[in-house]
N, C-alpha and C positions, 0 to 999 in steps of 0.2 A: 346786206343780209340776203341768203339764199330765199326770200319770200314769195310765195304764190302769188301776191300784189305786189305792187310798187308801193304801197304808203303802208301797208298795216303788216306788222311781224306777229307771228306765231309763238307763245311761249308755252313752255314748259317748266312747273314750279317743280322739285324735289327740298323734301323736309326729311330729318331724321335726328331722331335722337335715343341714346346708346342705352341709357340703363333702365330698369323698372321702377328704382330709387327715382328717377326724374318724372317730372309731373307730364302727365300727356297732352298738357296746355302748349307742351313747348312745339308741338306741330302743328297746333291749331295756331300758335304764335307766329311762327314762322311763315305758315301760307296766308296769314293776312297781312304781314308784312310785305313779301313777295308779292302779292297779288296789287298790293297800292305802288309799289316800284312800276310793275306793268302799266299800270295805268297809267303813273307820270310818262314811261318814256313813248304811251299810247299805242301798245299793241293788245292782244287778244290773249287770253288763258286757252292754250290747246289742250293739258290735260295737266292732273298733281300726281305727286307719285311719296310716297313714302315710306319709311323702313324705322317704324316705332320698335326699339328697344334691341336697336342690333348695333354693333361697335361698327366703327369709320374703320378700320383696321381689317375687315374681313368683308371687302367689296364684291368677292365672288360669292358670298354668300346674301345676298340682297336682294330681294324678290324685288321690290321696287324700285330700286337701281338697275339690274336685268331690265326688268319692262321700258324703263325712260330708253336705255340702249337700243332695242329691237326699235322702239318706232322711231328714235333717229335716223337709224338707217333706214327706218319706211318712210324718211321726208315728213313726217306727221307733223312739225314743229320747226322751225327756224330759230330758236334761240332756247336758254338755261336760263333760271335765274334759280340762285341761294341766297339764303340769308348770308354765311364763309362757306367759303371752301374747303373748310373741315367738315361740313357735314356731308361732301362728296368723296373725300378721302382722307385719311390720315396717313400718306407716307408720300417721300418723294415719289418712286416707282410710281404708285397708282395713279397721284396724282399727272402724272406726266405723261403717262399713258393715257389717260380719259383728257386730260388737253387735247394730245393727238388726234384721239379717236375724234371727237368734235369736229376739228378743226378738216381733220380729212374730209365729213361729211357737210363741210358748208355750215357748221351750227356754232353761232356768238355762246359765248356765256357770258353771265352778267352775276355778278354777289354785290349784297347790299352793302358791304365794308369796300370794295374794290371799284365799282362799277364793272365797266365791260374788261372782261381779263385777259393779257397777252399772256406771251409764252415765258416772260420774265416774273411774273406775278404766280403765275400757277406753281411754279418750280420754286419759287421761295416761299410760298405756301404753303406746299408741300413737305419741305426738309423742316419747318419750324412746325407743323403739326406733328410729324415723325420726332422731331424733339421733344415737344410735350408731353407726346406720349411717354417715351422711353425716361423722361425725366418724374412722368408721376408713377410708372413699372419701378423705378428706384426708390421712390417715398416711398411706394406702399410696401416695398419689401424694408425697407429703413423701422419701418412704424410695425410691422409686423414682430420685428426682432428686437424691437424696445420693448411691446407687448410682452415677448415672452419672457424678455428677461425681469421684470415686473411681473413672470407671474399669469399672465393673462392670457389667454385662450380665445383668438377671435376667430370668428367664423360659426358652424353651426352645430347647434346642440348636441351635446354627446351624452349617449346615456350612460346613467349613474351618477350625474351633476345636472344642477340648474342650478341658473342663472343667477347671480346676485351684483349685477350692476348699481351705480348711484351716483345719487348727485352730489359734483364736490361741493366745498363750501363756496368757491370761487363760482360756482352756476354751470361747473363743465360735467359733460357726462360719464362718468370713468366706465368704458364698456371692456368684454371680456374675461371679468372675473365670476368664476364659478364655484360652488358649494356640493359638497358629496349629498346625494341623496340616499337618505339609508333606506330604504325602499327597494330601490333600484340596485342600491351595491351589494346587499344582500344576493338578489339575482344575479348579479356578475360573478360573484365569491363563486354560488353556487354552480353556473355551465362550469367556470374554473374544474371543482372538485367532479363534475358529472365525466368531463374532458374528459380527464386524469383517470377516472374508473375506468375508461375504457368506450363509453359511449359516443357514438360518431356524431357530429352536428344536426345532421337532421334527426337523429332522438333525440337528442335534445329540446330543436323548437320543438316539434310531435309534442312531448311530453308539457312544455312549458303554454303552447296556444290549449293542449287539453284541459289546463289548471286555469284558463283565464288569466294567467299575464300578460299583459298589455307589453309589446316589443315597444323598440326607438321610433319615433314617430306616431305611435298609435297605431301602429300597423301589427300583426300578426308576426309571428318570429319565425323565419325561414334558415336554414343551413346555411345560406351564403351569409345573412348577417350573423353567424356566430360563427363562423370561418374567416368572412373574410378574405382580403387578395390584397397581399402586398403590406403597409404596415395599418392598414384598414379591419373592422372588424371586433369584435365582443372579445376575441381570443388572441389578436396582437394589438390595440391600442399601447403604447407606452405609457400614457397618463396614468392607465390603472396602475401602475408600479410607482407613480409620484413620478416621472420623468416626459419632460413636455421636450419636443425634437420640431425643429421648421427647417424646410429645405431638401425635404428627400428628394423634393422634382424639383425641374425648370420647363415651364411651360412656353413652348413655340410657335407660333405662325406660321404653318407650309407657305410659302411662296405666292405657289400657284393653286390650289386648292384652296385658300384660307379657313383650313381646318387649324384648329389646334393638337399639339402632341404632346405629352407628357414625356420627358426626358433624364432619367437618371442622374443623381447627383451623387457621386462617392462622397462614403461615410465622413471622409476626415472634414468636409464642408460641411456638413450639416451644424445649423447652430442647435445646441442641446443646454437645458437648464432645470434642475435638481427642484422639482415641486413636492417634500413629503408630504404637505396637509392634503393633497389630492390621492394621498396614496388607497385604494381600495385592496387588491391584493399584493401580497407579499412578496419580497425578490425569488423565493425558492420555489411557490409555483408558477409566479409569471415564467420564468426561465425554463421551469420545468413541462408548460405549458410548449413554450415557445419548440423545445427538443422532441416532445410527440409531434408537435405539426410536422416539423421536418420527418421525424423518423414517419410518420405516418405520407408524406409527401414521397420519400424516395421509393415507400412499398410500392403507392400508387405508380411512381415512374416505372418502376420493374416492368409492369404490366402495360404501359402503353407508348403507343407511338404517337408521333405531334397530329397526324392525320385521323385518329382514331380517340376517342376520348373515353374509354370505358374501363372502371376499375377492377376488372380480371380477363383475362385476354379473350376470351371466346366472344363477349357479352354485345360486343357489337353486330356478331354475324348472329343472332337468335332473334328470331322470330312467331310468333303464334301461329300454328297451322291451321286455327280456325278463322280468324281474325285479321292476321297478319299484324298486328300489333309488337312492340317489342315487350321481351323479357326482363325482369329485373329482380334483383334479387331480396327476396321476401324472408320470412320468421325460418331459425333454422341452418340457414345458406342453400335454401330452394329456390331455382328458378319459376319463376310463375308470369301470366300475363299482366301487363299492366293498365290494359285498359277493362281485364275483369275483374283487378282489385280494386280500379276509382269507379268503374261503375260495371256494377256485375249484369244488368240489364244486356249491355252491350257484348258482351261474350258467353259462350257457353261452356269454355275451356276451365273447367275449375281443378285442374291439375298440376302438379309440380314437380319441380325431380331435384333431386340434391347437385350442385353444383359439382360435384368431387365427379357423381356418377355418368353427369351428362357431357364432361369433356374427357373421359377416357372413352366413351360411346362414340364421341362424333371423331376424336382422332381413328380408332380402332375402324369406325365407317372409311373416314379418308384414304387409311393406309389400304386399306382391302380393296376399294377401287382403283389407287395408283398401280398395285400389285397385281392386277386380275391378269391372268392368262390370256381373258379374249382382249387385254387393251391393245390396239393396232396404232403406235404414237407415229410413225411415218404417214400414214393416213390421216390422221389429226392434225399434224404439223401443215399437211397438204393443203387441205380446206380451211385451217386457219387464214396460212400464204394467199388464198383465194378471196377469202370474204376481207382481210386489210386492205388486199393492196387497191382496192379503190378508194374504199380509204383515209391511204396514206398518200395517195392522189387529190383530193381532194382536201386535206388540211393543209398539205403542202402548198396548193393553191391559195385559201384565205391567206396561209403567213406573207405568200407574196403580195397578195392583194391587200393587205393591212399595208404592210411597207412599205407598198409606192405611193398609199393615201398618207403614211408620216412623212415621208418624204418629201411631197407637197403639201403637208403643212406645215411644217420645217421651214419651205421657204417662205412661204407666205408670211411665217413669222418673223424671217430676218427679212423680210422685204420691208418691215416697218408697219405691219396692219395688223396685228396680233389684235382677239379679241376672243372673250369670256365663252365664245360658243365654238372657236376655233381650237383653244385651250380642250374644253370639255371632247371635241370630235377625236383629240390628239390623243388623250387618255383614254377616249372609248376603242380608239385603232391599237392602241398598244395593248388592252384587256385583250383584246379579239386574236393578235399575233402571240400574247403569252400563253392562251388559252388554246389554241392552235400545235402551238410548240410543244406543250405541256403533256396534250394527248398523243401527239407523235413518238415523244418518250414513253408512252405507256405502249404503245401497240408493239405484241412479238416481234422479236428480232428474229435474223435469218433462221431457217431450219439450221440443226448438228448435220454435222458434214455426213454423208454416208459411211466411213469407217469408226463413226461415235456409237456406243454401245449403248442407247439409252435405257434396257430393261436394269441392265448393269448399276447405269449411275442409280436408278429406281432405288433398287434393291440397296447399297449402300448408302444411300443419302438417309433412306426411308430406318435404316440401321441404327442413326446413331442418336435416334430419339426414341427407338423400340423401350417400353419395359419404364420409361422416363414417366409416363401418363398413368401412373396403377391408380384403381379407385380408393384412396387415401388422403392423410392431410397434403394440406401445400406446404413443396416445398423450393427453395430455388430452380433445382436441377429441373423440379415439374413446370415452372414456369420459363424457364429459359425451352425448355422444348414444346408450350403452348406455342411462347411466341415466334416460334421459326415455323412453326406450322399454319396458323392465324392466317397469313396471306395469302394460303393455299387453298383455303374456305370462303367459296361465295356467299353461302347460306345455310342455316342450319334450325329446321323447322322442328317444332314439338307441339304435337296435338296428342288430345285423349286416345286412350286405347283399350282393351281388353289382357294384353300382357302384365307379366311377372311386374313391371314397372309402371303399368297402368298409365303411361306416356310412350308415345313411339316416339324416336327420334331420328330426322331424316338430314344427311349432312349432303352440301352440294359442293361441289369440287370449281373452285374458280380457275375452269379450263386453262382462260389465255393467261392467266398467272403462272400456271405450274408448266407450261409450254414456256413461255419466259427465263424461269427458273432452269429449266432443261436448258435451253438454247446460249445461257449465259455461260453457265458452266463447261459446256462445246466448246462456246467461243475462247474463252481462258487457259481452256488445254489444249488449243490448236497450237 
């Protein structure tokens, strides 16, 4: 043993156990157990370490598996003991890794079912708890899918039903069977028919927390729980229609992260089973339901990019000119501030302007400064060239400086020492070199060659959205020319005023954008 003495070894106890379902005796179990193993073999307790209510399966995620690692390496301790080996890991890989790692740094392990463990014990420890696992991930989806076909609903409360479990005659407990609560289904029917009127999710909760309806959980009733994402939600559950589905996902285990990810399962997998006594609403509005979300889903997409998340294309670049707060859209289709509608104390902006009027204002602003007589774009392009190219010197630097530190940790990991702080250094170097890369793609490209006409392109680009922006309703043609213009807007402020509109609106032209835009179109016609 690597010991600070000759006679007396250092121990290290680690205790863990996975669920909340399990009693927390089972750690206080385990370190008295461990701790009388110590004393038989006559060494000393250096420190406990434990990770109550976390899975063997997600070792990188272990705060007190972490900690026992760090002071390995700090020599803190000359040996491991566990009750198994499963409670340090549940897979070959980890298992065999954290052998390694031990073993590199001078430190025994010992488990009370094993005694002290070589390299043949760890590795068949390891693949048989990776069995167990992946043999009880197969019962419980087994048992899941008998559930439903019986009928039964496990997992957690869904509003418009509770619970009616019981006990069989046999003494067993027949769980996941549920009863419609009319109470509750009546409130479902109703967002159903509110939906359908025309009313968006968040008027709906607004109206339903104003009534004192109690939402799911006893919580208050917000637009995402009556939206929902995915087959989640007040407005797509399938149950309400009598129809119980298991299997939309398959849940994964990153590698190296030990996160979990939700994974798509195509429809023809899905197991699906016909429950009418759960039916709350009808096939022709659930369905009809289902074809607003969408139709109301692809309006929203018209108007946004994946970078930008705002339902009409200006609404990101709007700002409070008193406040700086953002705009949103209030009673009407008026923009107003939103921090002097949750709390009027905080701003003194109590002004609004109709949506139609403030994006033919702020295009009609843009196009009049791209157009202006005194813009000198050779000059601009000049000083831009000037303030990047340092830069574009310097990011260029990080990315190779991230590189060479992946590079050596690359090897370092096939050299056979990989470790949880190595991993994390590895993913922080690759953030740093994509983040690097990312803005190097953003910064202007070359100046137009000197025979490029840039008033020219101006003036036709600027053309073929003219007249597209009148103050009127929406319509395609008007939003397909917000969004070509959107990117060309840094800012676009509104404060109170004295004018016809009683709001001035001020639009700011996102320079190295529209220099971008110019330079690109150069480049394409060269």
């Amino acid at each position: 043993m690597n010991g600070h003495t000759a006679d007396i070894a250092r121990f290290a106890i680690y205790a863990r156990y996975s669920s909340p379902l399990q009693e927390m005796t089972s750690i206080s179990g385990q370190l008295r157990l461990c701790r009388d193993r110590v004393a038989d073999l006559g060494g000393v307790i250096a420190d406990e370490y434990t990770d109550p209510e976390l899975s063997g399966t997600a070792m990188q995620l272990r705060p007190g598996l972490r900690q026992l690692l760090e002071d390995a390496r700090a020599q803190r301790f000359d040996s491991v003991c566990v009750e198994g080996l499963d409670r340090l890991a549940r897979s070959t890989a980890d298992m065999a890794w954290l052998y390694r790692e031990l073993r590199f740094l001078g430190i025994d392990l010992h488990s009370l079912e094993d005694g002290q463990v070589d390299s043949l014990h760890a590795h068949i420890k390891g693949a048989v708890s990776e069995m167990v696992i992946d043999n009880i991930g197969a019962k419980t989806r087994r048992g899941q899918i008998e559930a439903l076909h019986d009928l039964r609903v496990m997992g957690h409360r869904i509003y418009g039903y509770r619970m009616a479990n019981y006990i069989s005659e046999s003494g067993k407990a027949v769980r996941g069977l549920r009863m419609i609560d009319l109470d509750e289904a009546g409130v479902v029917r109703r967002i159903y028919r509110l939906y359908l009127d025309g009313m968006s999710p968040q008027q709906i909760a607004r109206i339903l927390n104003r009534e004192g309806v109690v939402g799911p959980n006893d919580k208050p009733w917000s637009a995402e729980v009556i939206r929902g994402r995915g087959s989640n939600g007040i407005l797509r559950f399938d149950i309400y229609r009598g129809v119980l589905v298991y299997g939309r996902s398959r849940s994964r285990r990153h590698p190296v992260t030990g996160r979990r990810h939700s994974v798509p399962v195509p429809p023809e997998e899905w197991v699906v089973a016909e429950a009418p006594g759960m039916r709350i609403v009808d096939d022709e509005t659930w369905h009809a339901v289902q074809d607003e979300l969408e139709r109301r889903k692809k309006r929203h997409l018209a108007v946004v990019t994946p970078s930008r998340k705002a339902a009409y294309p200006l609404t990101a670049r709007l700002r409070c000119g008193v406040c700086g707060s953002r705009l949103v859209i209030a009673g009407l289709g008026h923009y107003r501030c939103k921090t002097r509608r949750l709390h009027p104390e905080s701003c003194s902006n109590n002004r609004g302007i109709r949506r139609e009027k403030l994006e033919c204002l702020a295009v009609g602003q843009l196009f009049a400064w791209m157009q202006s007589p005194e813009r000198d774009w050779r000059d601009m392009f000049a000083g831009s060239e000037r303030e990047t190219a340092a830069r574009r010197r310097e990011l260029r630097q990080q990315a190779e400086v991230a590189n060479a530190g992946i590079g050596r940790l690359v090897a370092a990991i096939e050299a056979g020492i990989p470790s949880a702080s190595i991993r994390d250094r590895l993913l922080d170097l690759e953030r740093q070199r994509n983040e690097a890369s990312a803005e190097l793609d953003r910064l202007p490209t070359a100046p137009p060659p000197p025979g490029f006409h840039i008033e020219a392109f101006v003036r036709d680009h600027l053309a073929r959205f003219r007249g597209a922006v009148p103050d009127g309703p929406r319509t395609e043609r008007r939003e397909e020319a917000l969004l070509a213009v959107r990117d060309l807007i840094a800012a676009i402020g509104i404060r109170p005023s004295n004018g016809p509109e009683r709001v001035a609106v001020e639009t700011v032209p996102d320079i190295p954008a529209i220099l971008d835009l110019i330079a690109r179109h150069a480049a394409d016609g060269a």
